[in-house]
Phi, psi and omega in degrees: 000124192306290192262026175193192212217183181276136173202110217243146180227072159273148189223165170325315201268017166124174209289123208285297180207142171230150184154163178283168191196111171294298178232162177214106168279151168185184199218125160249189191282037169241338156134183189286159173189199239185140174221127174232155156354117186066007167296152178321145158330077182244156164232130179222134144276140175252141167292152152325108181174230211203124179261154166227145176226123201241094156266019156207180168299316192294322170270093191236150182219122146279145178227142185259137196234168156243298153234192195171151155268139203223117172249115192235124182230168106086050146092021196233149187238121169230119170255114166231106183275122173299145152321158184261120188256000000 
């Protein structure tokens, strides 16, 4: 994929969303923010709230979590998210 990246979405109950991806929003205790293609190597604890995973701008999907870790490396994105209680 030219302009995005790999992006896998898990949980206890099973894989959420696996799939390309133009962007991944999500909010940690510093506030919101956004991984696109080629971003730098990050690990975030995520706060309670809502991941949006875009695969074009016009396509987008949300999932609601209660917390999670979102690690993005060599160019692959893995979110693994508590339930929302």
């Amino acid at each position: 994929m030219k302009s995005g990246f790999k992006c896998k979405i898990v949980s206890p109950a099973g894989i959420l969303f696996e799939g390309d991806a133009w962007q991944c929003s999500a909010r940690d205790s510093q506030g919101a923010f956004s991984i696109r293609a080629m971003h730098r190597d990050c690990l975030s604890l995520l706060a309670p709230g809502c991941i949006e995973v875009a695969r074009t701008e016009d396509d987008r999907t949300k999932f609601k979590i209660g917390r999670g870790l979102l690690s993005f490396r060599e160019n692959r994105c893995l979110i693994v998210a508590e339930p929302t209680s």
